[in-house]
N, C-alpha and C positions, 0 to 999 in steps of 0.2 A: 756686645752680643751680635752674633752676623745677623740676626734678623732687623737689628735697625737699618740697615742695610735697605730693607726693602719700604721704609718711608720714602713715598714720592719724590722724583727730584726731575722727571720728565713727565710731559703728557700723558705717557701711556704707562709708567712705571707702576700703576694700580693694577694692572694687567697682568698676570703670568701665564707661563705658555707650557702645558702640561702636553706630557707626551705618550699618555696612553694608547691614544690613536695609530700612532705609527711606529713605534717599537717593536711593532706583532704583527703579524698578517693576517691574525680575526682579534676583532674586538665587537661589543654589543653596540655601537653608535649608530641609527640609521643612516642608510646611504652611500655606505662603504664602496659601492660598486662602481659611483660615479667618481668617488674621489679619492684613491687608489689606484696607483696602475694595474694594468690589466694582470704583469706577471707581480706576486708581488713575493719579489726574491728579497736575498739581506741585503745586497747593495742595491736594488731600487727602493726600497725604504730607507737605507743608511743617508741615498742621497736628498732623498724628500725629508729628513729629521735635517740634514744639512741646510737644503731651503729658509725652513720654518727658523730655525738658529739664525740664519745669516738675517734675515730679513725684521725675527724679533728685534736682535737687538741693535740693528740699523733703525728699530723705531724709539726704542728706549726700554724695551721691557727688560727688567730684569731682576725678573727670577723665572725661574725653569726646574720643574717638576716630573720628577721620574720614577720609578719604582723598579724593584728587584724582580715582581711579578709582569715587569711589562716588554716582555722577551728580550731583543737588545737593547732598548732605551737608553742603559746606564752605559753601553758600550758605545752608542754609537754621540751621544752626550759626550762623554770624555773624548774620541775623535775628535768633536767639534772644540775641544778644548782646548788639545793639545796642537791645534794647525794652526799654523800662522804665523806672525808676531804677535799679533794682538791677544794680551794675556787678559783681556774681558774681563777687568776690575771694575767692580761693583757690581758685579753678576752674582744673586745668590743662588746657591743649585744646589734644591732637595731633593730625597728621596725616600723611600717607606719601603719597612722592611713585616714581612709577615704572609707573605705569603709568598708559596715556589711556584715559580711557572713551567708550567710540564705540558704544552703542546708541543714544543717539539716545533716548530715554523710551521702547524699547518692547522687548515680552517675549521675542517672537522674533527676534531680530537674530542672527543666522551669529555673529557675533562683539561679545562684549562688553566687550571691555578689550582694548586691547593693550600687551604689555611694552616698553618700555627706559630702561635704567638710563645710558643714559650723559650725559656733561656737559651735552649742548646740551639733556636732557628735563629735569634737574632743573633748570635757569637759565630755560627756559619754564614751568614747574609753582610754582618758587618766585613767580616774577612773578605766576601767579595766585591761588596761594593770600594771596597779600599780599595781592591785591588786594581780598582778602572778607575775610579774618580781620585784616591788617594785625600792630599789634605782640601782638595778644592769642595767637598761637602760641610756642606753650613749647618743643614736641618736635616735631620732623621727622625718619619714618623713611622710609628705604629700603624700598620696598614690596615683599615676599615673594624675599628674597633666597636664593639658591641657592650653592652651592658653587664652581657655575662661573660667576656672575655678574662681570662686567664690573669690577662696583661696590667689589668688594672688592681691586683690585689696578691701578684707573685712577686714579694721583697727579694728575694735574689735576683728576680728581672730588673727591678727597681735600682738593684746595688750596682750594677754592670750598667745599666743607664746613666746613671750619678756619673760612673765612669768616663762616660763617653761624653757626658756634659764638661766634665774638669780639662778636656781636650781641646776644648773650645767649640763644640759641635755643640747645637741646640735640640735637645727632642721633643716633639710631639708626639699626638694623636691625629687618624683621622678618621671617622665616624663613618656610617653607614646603617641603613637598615629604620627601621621605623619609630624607634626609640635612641634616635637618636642625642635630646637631649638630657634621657639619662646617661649616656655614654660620656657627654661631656661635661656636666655635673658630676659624676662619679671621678672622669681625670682631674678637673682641676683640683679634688682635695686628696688628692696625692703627693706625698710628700716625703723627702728624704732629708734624714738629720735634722728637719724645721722647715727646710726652703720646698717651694715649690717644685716636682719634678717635671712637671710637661709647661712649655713656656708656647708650645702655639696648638691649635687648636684647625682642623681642614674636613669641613661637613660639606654634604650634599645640601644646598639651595637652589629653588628658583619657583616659579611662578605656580608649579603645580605642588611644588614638595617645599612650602616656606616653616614648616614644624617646627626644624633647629631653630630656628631667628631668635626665641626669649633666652635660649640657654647660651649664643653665640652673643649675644650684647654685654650677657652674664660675663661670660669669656673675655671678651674685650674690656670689659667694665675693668674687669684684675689682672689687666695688664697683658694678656696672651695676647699674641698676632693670629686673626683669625682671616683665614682660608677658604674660598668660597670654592667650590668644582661642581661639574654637573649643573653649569649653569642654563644650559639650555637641554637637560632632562637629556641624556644620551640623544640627542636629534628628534624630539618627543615635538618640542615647540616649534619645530620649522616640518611639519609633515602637512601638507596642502589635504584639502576637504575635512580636518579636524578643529573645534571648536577653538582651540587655543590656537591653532595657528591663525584663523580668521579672525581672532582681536589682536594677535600681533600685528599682523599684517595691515589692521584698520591703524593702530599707532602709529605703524610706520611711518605710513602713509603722510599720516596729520605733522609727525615731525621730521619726515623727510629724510629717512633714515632705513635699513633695513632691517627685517624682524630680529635678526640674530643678534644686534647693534641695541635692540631695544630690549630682549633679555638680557643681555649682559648687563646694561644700565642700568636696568632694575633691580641687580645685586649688586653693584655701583653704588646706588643711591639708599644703601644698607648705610646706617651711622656705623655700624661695626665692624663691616666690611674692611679689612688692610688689603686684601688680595684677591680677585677676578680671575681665575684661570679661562684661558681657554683653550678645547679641545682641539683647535683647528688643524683638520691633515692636511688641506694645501694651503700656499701661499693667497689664493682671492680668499679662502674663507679668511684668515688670519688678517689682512689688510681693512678685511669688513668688520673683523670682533675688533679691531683695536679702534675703530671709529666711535664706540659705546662711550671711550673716556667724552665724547663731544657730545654723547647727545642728554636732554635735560628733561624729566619728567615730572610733571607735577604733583599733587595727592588725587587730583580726579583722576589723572592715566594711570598713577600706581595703583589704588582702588582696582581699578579693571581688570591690571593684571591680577590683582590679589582674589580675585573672583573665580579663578581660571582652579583654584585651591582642591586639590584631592585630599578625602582622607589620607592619614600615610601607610594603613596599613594597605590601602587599595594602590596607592604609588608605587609600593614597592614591591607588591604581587605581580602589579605591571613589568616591574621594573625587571623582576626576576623571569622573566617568560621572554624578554629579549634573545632572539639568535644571537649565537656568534656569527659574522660576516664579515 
């Protein structure tokens, strides 16, 4: 299965390096302003998604996460694929299909993505993303699947999945939204012919939104690869005068480490945890998340962060009022 692929085998290979951030020239991450150029055309982000690649996997991470909805991503991904000699064996490289991105390259667009999950978007999505990545895709997930989503109970989506699993491609799901683990209780007993049909599993975690955790242990417990993203709440936990940021920042401190080093770690330090994304759009954020594989907390500092806990229905009303930037 290509996901075996992504069992450790360097320091930082718990890491993966998602590329939401810099595929588009707006996304909801705070702090876009600083860490973005100033113009932000398709070849200055082509060559900043270049950076982040060259530098990931000159550390070891590998796997790299993309989506159909994350404007070039999958384009500018396959670029980095096809340059070089270097055909970047043992690189695993997802991406999630389910929603269309319709901004158009620009910041203020009414609407930046639109949702649907059913047959005819993934049989158009797959088409495309073949047509840039080809056979170099491992994992295809369903893009931020919900409870009441379509995806989890439409058997002709299920047969055409089957499909694409006999190809040697892996699918998932990845969750979103406040019930999240009924989303992933509902994927795992999904089933085709008898076998299981979604083999990994990719939720929103971390210090403020740890909800998924019992159904992600679940997850792991039978065998899926599970997927950590939003580890550091779209730039929520690194925003200076807010309460979570001054207990990250007190950890930091004590372990000598910096705040973004120390949320990662603390989805790290998940038993369940296979994979750590992180969002980083330049190379210093990305050299500082991949330092999380080194740092070590204990159940009093996890405690602390665990304190930091919103309801999720208040997380994700948050979460949903984020600008595009």
């Amino acid at each position: 299965m290509a996901l075996d692929r992504m069992r450790p085998r360097t320091p930082y290979a718990r890491i993966g390096l998602g590329l939401a951030a810099v595929g588009r020239p707006g996304y909801i991450n705070l702090g876009r302003e600083r860490d973005l150029p100033a113009e932000r055309t398709v070849e200055a982000l082509r060559r900043r998604t270049r950076e982040l690649l060259d530098l990931a996997w000159a550390r070891g991470v590998r796997y790299v996460d993309a989506a159909r909805s994350y404007g070039r991503a999958e384009e500018f991904l396959a670029d980095w694929l096809n340059s070089g000699d270097d055909p970047r064996e043992g690189l695993v490289v997802g991406s999630k299909w389910g929603y269309t991105y319709t901004a158009d390259w620009t910041v203020d667009a009414p609407v930046h993505e639109v949702k649907d999950h059913s047959a005819a978007t993934f049989d158009r999505q797959l088409a495309e993303t073949r047509a840039l990545l080809g056979d170099r895709l491992d994992l295809y997930q369903i893009h931020s699947v919900t409870p009441d989503s379509p995806a989890l109970t439409d058997t002709a989506l299920h047969r055409r999945l089957a499909e694409l699993v006999a190809e040697g491609v892996t699918v998932g799901v990845s969750t979103s939204g406040p019930r999240q683990g009924d989303a992933i209780r509902a994927a795992l007993d999904v089933t085709v012919d008898g076998e299981p049909l979604f083999r990994s599993v990719q939720a929103t975690w971390n210090p403020l939104e740890p909800s998924a955790g019992e159904a992600l242990a679940e997850a792991h417990d039978a065998g899926r690869t599970v997927i950590v993203k939003e580890a550091l709440a779209n730039g929520r936990l690194l925003t200076p005068g807010t309460p979570p940021h001054a207990v990250l920042e007190a950890l930091a401190r004590e372990v000598g480490a910096s705040g973004d080093a120390v949320a990662l770690a603390a989805a790290l330090h998940q038993p369940w945890a296979d994979t750590v994304l992180s969002g980083a759009a330049t190379t210093d954020q990305l050299a500082g998340n991949l330092l999380a594989a080194d740092v070590r907390l204990d159940d009093e500092r996890l405690a602390r962060l665990a304190s930091l806990a919103e309801a999720p229905d208040v997380y994700w009303a948050h979460r949903s009022r984020l600008p595009w930037s």
